[in-house]
C-alpha positions as CSV (number, residue, x, y, z in Angstrom):
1,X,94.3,104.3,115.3
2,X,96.2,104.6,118.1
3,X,99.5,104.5,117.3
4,X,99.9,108.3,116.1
5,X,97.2,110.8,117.6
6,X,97.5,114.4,118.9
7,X,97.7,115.0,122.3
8,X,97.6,118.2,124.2
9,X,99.9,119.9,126.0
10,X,98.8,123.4,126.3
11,X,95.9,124.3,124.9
12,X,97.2,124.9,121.4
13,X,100.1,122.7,121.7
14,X,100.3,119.0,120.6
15,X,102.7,116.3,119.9
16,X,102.4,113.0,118.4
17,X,102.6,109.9,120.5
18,X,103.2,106.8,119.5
19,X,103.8,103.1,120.9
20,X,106.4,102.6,118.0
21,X,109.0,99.2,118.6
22,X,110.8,101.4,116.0
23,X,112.9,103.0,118.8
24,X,114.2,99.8,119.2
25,X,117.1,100.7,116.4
26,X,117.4,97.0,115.9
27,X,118.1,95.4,119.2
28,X,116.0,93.0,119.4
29,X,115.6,89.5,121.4
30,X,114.4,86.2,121.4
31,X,111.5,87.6,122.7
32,X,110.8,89.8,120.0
33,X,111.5,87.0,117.6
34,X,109.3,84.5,119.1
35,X,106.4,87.2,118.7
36,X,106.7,88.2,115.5
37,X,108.1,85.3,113.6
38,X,106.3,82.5,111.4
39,X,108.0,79.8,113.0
40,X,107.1,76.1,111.9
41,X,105.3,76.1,115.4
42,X,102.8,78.6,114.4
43,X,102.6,77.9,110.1
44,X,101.6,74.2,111.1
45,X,98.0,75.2,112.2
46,X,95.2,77.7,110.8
47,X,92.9,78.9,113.7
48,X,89.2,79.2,112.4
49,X,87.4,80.2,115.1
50,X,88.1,81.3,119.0
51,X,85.1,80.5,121.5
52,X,86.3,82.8,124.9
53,X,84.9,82.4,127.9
54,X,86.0,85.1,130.9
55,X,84.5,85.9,134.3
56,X,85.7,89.4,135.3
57,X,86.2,90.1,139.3
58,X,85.8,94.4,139.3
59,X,87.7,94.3,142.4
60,X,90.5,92.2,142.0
61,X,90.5,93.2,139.1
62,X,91.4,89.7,137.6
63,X,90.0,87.3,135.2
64,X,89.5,83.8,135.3
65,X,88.6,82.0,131.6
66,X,89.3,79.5,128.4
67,X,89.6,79.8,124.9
68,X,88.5,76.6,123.1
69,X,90.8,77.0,119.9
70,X,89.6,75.5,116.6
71,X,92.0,74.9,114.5
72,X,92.9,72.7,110.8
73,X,96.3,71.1,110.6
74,X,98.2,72.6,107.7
75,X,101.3,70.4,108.4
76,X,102.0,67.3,110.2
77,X,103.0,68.3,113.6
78,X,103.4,67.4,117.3
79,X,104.0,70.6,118.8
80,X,102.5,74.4,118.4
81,X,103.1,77.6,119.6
82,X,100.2,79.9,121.3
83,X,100.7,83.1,123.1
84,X,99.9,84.4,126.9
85,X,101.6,87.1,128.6
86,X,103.8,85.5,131.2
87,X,102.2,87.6,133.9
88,X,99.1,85.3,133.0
89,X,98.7,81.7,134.5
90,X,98.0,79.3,132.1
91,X,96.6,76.1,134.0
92,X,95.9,74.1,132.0
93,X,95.8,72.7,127.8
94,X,93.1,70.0,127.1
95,X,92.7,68.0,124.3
96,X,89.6,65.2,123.9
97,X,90.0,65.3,127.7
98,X,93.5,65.3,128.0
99,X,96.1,67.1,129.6
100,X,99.3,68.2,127.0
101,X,102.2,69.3,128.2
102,X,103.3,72.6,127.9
103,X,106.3,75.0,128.2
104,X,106.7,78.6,128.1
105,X,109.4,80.5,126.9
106,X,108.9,84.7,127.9
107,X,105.8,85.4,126.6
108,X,105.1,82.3,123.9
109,X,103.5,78.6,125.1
110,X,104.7,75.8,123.0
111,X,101.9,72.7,123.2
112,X,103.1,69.3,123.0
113,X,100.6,66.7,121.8
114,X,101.2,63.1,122.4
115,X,101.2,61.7,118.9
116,X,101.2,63.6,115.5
117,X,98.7,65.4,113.9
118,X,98.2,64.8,110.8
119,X,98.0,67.5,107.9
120,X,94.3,68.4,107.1
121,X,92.7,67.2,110.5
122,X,90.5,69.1,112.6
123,X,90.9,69.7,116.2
124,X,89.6,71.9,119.3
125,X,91.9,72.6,122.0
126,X,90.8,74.1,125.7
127,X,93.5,76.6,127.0
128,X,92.0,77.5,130.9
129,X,94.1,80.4,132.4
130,X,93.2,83.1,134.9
131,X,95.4,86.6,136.1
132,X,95.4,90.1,136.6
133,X,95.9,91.0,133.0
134,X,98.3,94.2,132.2
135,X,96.9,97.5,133.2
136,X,96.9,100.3,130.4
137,X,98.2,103.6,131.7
138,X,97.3,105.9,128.7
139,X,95.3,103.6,126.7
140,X,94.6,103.3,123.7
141,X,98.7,104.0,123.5
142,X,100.3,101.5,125.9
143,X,97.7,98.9,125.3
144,X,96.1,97.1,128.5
145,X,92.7,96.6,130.8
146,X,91.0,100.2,131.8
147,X,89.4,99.7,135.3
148,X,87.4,103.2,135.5
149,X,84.4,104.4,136.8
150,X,81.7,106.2,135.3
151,X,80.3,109.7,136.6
152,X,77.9,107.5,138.9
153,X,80.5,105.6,140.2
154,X,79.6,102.6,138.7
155,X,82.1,100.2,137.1
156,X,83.5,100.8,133.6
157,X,85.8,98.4,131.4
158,X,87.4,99.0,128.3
159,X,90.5,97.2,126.8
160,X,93.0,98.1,124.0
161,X,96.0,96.1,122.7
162,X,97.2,97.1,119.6
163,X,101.0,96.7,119.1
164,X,101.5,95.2,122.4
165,X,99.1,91.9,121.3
166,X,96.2,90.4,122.2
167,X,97.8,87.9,124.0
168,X,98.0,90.4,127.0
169,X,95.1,89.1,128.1
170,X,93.5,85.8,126.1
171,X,95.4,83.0,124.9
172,X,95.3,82.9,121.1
173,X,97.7,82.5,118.3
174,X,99.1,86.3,118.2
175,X,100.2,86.6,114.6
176,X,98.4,89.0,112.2
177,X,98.6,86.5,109.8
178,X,96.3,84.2,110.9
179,X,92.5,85.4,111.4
180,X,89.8,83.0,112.4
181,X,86.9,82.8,110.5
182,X,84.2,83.2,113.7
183,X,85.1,85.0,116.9
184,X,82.8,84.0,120.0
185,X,83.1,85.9,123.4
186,X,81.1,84.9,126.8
187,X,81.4,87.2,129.5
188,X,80.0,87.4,133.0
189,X,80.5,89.6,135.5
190,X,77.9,91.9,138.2
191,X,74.4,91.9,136.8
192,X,73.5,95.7,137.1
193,X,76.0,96.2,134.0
194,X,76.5,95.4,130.3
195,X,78.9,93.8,127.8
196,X,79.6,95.5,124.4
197,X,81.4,93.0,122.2
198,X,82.3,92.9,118.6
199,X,79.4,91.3,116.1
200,X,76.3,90.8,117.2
201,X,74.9,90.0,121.0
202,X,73.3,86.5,120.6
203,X,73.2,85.5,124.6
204,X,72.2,88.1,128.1
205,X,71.1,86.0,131.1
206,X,70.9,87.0,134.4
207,X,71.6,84.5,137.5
208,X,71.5,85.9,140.9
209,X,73.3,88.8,140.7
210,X,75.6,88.1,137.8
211,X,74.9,88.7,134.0
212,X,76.5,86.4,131.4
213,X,76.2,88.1,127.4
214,X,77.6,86.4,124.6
215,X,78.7,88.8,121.6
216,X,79.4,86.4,118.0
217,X,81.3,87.7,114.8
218,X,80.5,86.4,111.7
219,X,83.4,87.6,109.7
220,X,87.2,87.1,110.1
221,X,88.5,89.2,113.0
222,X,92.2,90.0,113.4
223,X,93.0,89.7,117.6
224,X,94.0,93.2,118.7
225,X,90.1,93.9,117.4
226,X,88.6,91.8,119.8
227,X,87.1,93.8,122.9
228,X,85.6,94.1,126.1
229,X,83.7,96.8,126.7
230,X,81.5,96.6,129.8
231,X,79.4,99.6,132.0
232,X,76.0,100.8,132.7
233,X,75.1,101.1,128.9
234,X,72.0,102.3,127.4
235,X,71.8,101.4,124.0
236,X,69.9,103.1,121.2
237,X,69.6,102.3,117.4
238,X,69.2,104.1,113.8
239,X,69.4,102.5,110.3
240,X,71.3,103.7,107.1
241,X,69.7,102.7,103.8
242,X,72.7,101.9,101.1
243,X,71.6,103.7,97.7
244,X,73.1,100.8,95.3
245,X,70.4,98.2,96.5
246,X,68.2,99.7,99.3
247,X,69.6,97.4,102.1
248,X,69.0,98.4,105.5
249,X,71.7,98.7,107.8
250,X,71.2,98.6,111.6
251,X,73.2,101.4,113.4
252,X,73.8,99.9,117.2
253,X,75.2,102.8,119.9
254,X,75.9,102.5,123.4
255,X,76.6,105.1,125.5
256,X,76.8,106.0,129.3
257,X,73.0,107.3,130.5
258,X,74.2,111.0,131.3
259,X,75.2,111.2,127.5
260,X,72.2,109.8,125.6
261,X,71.0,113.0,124.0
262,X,74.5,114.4,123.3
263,X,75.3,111.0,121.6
264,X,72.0,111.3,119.6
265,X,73.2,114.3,118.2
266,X,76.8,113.6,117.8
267,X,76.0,110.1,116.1
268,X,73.9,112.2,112.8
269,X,77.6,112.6,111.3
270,X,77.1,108.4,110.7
271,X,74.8,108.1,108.2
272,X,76.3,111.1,106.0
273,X,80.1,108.9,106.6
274,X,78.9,105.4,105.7
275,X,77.3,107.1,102.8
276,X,80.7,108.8,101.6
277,X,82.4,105.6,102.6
278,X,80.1,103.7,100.8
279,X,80.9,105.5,97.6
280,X,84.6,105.5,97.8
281,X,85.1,101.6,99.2
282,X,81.7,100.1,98.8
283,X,79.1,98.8,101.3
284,X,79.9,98.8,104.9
285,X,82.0,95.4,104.7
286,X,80.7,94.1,108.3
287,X,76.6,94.3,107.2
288,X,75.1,91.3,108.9
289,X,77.4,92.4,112.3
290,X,75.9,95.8,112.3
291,X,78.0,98.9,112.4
292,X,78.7,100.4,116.6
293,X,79.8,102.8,118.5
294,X,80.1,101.8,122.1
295,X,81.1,105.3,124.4
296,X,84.9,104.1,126.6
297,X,86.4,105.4,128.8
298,X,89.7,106.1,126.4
299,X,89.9,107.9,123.5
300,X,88.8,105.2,120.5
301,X,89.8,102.2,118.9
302,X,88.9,100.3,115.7
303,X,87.5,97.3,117.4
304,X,85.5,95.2,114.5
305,X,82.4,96.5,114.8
306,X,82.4,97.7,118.3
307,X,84.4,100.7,117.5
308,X,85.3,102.7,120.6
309,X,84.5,106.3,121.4
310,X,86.0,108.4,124.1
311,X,85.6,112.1,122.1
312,X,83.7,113.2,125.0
313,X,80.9,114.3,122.0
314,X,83.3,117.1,120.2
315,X,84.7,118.2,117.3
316,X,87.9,117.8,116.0
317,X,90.0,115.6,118.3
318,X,88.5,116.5,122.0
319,X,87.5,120.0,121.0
320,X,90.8,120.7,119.3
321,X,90.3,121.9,115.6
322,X,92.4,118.6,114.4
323,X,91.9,119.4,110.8
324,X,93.7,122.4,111.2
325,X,91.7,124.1,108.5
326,X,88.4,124.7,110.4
327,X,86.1,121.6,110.2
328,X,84.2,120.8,113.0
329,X,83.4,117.1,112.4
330,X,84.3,114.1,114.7
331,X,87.7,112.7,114.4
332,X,87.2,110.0,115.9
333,X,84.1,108.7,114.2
334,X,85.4,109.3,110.6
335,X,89.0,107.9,111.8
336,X,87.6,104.7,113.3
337,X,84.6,104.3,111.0
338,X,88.0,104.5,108.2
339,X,89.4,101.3,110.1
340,X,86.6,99.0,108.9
341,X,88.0,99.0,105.3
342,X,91.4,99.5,105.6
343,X,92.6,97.4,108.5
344,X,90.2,95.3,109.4
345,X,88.3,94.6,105.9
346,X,91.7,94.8,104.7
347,X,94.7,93.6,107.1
348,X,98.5,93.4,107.2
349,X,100.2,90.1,107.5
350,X,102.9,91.6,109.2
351,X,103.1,94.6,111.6
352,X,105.9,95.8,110.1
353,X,103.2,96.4,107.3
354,X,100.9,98.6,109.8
355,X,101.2,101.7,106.6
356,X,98.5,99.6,104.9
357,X,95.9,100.1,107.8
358,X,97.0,103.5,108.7
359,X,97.9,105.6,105.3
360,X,94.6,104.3,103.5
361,X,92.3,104.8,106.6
362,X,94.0,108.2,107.0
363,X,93.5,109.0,103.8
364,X,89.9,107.6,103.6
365,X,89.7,110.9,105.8
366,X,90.3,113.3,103.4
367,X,87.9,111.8,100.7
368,X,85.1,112.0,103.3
369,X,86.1,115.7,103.4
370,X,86.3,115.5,99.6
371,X,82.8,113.9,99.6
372,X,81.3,116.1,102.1
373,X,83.0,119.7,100.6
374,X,84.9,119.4,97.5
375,X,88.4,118.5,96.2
376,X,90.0,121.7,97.1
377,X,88.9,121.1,100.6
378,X,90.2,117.5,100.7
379,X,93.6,118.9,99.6
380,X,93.5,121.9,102.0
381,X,92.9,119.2,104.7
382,X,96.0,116.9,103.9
383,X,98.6,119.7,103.3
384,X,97.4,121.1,106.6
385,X,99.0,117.9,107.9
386,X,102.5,118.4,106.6
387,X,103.5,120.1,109.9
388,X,103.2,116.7,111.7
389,X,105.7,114.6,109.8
390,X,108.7,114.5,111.0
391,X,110.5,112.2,108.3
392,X,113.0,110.5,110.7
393,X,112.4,107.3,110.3
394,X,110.9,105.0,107.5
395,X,107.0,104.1,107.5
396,X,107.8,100.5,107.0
397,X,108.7,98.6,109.8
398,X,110.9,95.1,110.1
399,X,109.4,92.3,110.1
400,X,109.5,88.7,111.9
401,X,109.7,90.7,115.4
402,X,106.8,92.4,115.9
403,X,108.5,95.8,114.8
404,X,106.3,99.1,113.5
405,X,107.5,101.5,110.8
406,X,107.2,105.4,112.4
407,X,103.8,107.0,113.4
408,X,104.6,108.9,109.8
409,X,102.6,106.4,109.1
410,X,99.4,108.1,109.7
411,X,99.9,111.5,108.1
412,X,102.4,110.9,105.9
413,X,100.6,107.5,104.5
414,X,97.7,110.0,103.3
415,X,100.4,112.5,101.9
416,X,101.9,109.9,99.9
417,X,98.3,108.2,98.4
418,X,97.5,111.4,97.5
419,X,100.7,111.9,95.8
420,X,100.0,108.9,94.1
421,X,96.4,109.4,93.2
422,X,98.2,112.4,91.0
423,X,101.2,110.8,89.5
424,X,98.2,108.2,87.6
425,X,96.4,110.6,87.2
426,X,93.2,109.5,86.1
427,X,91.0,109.8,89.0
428,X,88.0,106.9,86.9
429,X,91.1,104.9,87.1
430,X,92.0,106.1,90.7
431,X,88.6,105.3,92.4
432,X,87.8,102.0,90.5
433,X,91.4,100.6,91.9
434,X,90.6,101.5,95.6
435,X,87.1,100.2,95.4
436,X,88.3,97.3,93.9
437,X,90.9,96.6,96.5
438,X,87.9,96.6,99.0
439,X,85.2,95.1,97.1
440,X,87.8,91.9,95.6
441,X,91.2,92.0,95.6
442,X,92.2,92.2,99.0
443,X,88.6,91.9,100.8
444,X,88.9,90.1,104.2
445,X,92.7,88.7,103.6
446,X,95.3,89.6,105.3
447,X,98.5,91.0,102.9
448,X,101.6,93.0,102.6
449,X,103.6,95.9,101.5
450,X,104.7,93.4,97.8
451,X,101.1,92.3,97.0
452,X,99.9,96.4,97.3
453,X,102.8,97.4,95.1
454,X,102.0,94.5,92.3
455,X,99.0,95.3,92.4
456,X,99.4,98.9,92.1
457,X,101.7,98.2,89.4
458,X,99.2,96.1,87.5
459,X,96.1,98.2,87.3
460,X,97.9,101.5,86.3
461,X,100.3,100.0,84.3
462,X,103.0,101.7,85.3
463,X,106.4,100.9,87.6
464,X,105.6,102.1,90.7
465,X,107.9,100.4,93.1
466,X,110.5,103.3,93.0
467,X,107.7,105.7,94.5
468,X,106.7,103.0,97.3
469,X,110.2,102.2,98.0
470,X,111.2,105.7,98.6
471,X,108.3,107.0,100.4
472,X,107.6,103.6,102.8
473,X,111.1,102.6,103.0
474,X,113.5,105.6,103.5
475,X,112.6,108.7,106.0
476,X,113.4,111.6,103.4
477,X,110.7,112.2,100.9
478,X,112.2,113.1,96.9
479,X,113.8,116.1,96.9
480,X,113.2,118.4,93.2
481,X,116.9,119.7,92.9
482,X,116.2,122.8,90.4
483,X,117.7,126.0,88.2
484,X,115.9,128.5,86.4
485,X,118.2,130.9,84.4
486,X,116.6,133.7,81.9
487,X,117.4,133.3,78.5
488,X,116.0,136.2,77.6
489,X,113.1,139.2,78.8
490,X,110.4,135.9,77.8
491,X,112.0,132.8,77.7
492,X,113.7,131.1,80.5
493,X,115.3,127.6,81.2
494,X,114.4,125.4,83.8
495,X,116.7,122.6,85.1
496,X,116.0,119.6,87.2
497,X,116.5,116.6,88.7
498,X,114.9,114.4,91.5
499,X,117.4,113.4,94.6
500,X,116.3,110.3,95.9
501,X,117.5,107.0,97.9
502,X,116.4,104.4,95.2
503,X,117.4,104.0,91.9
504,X,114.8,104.6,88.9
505,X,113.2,106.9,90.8
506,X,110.7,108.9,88.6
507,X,107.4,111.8,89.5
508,X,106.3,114.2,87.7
509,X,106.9,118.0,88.5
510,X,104.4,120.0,87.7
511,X,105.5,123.5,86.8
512,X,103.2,126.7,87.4
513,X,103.5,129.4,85.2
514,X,100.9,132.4,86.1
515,X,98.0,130.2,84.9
516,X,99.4,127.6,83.0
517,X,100.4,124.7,84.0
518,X,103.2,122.1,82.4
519,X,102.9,118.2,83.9
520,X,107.1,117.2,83.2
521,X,108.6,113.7,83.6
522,X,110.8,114.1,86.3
523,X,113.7,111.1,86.9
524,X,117.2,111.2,88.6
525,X,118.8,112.8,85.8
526,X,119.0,116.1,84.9
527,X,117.0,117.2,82.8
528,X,115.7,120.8,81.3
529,X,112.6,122.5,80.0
530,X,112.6,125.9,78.1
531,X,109.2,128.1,79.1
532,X,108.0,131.6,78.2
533,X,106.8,133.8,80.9
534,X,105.3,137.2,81.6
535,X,106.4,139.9,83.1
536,X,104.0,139.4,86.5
537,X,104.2,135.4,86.1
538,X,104.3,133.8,89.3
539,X,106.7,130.6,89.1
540,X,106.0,127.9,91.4
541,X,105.8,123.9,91.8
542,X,102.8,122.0,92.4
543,X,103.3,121.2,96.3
544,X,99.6,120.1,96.8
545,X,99.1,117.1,94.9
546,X,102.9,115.8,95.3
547,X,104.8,115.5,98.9
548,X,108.3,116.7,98.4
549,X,110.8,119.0,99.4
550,X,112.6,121.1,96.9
551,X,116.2,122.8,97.0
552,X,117.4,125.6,94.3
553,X,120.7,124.5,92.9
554,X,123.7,125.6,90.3
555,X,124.1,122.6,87.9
């Protein structure tokens, strides 16, 4: 979530932030490269599970662990490429109680092994490391540790990294592409505390006066999900019951002690979301993992399963009405709970593909206002957003260097499905393709901005790739060039033509006239449409269910 969220300034002032490598305008380095490429280094091995072992120090505020990596040979190979900030000290790479050699290169560790491993073998490999890893100053933005303390003064942890990688602070192969199957986490640290992780908590001992608690994840996990979240929780439960087959569903909070009853309260808008959710995208994907909220001391995060909350128990976004149209749920619950599907169910290959987890989840927010109100509401809700967008840059970002597209992402990703949802047009249709794209299609893989559009392309039958180009690829949404001349005291003329960056660009434009409406095929061309009108007809475009701007012109 956190790459485009309101902040305030004043009270009713706010600006988008966002931790966006799209500033870069294309200079990029070997650094850059080496993060975000597929080199042969990194396609030679698949990861399939991480087992990570940390000991936190609160006051030196450093960290002192390994990551036994699991991996299958998909090519024969002698070296591979992991990834550990270079602020980190790596001290050491075992393998069957050896020592490899190893060199770094800015922020990426190439392994060397002493003979070849061969394609299809299976192999575990110990990377021990220790450091003060990076400190966030405005997490969830900048990505980093948060060393805060609670209202009691007792010790607080919370860590964010997406954009800036996982790798910030655990050795792993930082590449969206490659998810492990199984993610274990073993933390220990002062005893008078707790650890939150992602899955489900399968190991707490206490020894002296530290606590070790393992946390296990029993689905594939991309790396900026993986968390540490450790304070003087309290936990409490509730269960959801899905209406398709009367599963039970356990609902796992943990919050700080002076906000157990608000968080009681707060958490009701769950059951009501996973329910909505539920119809929309099917059964919460993570089931046997539970679903969480764990309280932080930053504003949220879509951690699998361990999904951060830092609302401070408000409405809107901190208090503020971020709907902008007068709804008073959490933003940060629906937002989050949004994540599960469509960015961590569903993940991008590719950051430069980050749209896919932002537009859909951001959009999953507006059919849980849908499902909770009505359809008007739903639409009311993402026109209300329009304000935001500043169409300067393209939603896609490049890829091979670890490069985002624009925070448009976010508000103008729900702009354009819902522009999309209304050039098909068939809402049976609509529904069954998203459910479908969570249920099967693209259920716990990782993909890209080509395999949505094919896809897209296949189950409505139609050429869609124009629409996706323009909107994803360019800053400037279409622009609906248009004349209308009288003929005569009831009939009048309209002309029109779409202005766009790619070619066979087509929408329709739906004309209003008084009451009635006429859905035309609209294209580059220009084209014209003869209409009859009243004397007190209103004229007007459809600017609800299509994103554009519109211009009158003389043709």
């Amino acid at each position: 979530m956190k790459n485009y969220i309101f902040l305030f300034i004043t009270l009713f002032s706010f600006q988008a932030q966002a931790q966006l490598l799209g500033e870069n305008n294309g200079n990029f380095s070997k650094a850059d490269t080496l993060r975000g490429m597929l080199r042969a280094e990194r396609t030679c091995f698949d990861v399939t599970a991480y087992d990570l072992h940390l000991d936190l120090d609160f006051d030196k505020r450093t960290i002192l662990g390994f990551n036994d990596i699991y991996f299958t040979a998909v090519e024969n190979f002698t070296t591979l490429q992991l990834d550990l900030f270079e602020n980190m000290t790596l001290n050491e790479v075992n393998f069957n109680g050896e020592a490899l050699k190893f060199r770094r290169e800015f922020n990426a560790v190439f392994v060397d092994f002493p003979s070849e491993i061969p394609k299809g073998s299976k192999h575990i490999i110990k990377v021990i490391y220790s450091g003060k890893p990076i400190i966030a100053k405005n997490a969830p933005w900048d990505g980093g540790f948060s060393w805060n303390k609670d209202k009691n003064g007792k010790d607080w942890l919370g860590v964010s990294c997406e954009g800036i990688g996982a790798s910030l602070w655990w050795p792993n192969k930082d590449h969206l592409s490659d998810e492990p199957d199984e993610m274990t986490v073993t933390c220990t640290f002062p005893k008078e505390l707790q650890f939150v992780g992602n899955g489900k908590l399968i190991k707490n001992e206490v020894d002296k006066d530290r606590r070790t608690m393992t946390w296990k994840t029993s689905y594939p996990i991309n790396n900026y999900n993986v968390t540490l979240n450790i304070g003087d929780y309290v936990n409490f439960q509730d269960e959801y019951t899905s209406p398709e087959d009367g599963e039970k569903l356990v609902l796992d909070y943990w919050v700080m002690p002076y906000n157990l009853e608000k968080a009681k309260k707060q958490f009701e808008q769950v059951k009501p979301m996973t329910a909505c959710f539920e119809q929309y995208f099917g059964k919460f994907p993570f089931w046997k993992d539970n679903y969480k909220l764990v309280e932080t001391p930053y504003l949220g995060m879509e951690h699998q399963t361990a999904i951060a909350y830092g609302n401070n128990y408000k409405t809107g976004y901190n208090g503020y009405d971020f709907s902008r149209i007068g709804l008073d749920f959490d933003y940060i619950i629906i937002h989050e709970s949004g994540h599960e599907y469509w960015g961590n169910l569903i993940s991008a290959a590719d950051i430069a593909d980050l749209w896919i987890h932002e537009g859909f989840c951001t959009y999953s927010e507006a059919l849980y206002v849908e499902c909770m109100y009505d359809y008007q509401k739903a639409l009311d809700y993402v026109n209300a957003k329009k304000p935001t967008i500043g169409n300067q840059m393209p939603m896609l970002g490049i890829k091979s260097v670890n490069h985002e597209g624009d925070g448009d992402m976010y508000n103008k990703g729900m702009l354009f499905l819902n522009t999309m949802r209304h050039i098909i047009n068939n809402d049976e249709l609509w529904f069954g393709m998203l459910k479908e794209m969570t249920s099967k299609e693209f259920a716990y893989k990782t993909t890209d901005t080509e395999s949505i559009i094919a896809y897209f392309n296949k189950k409505a039958a139609m050429n869609l790739t124009p629409v996706f180009n323009q909107y994803l690829a360019y800053p400037d949404i279409p622009k609906l060039y248009y004349s209308i001349e009288m003929i005569d005291k009831k009939n009048y003329k309209l002309k029109y033509k779409w202005l766009t960056d790619v070619q066979d660009f087509f929408m329709p434009i739906v004309l209003k006239v008084g009451k009635q409406e006429y859905r035309l095929f609209g294209n580059t061309e220009l084209q014209s449409f003869k209409f009859t009108r009243k004397k007190k007809d209103q004229i007007s475009f459809d600017e609800e269910r299509f994103y554009f701007n519109k211009k009158e012109s003389k043709f």
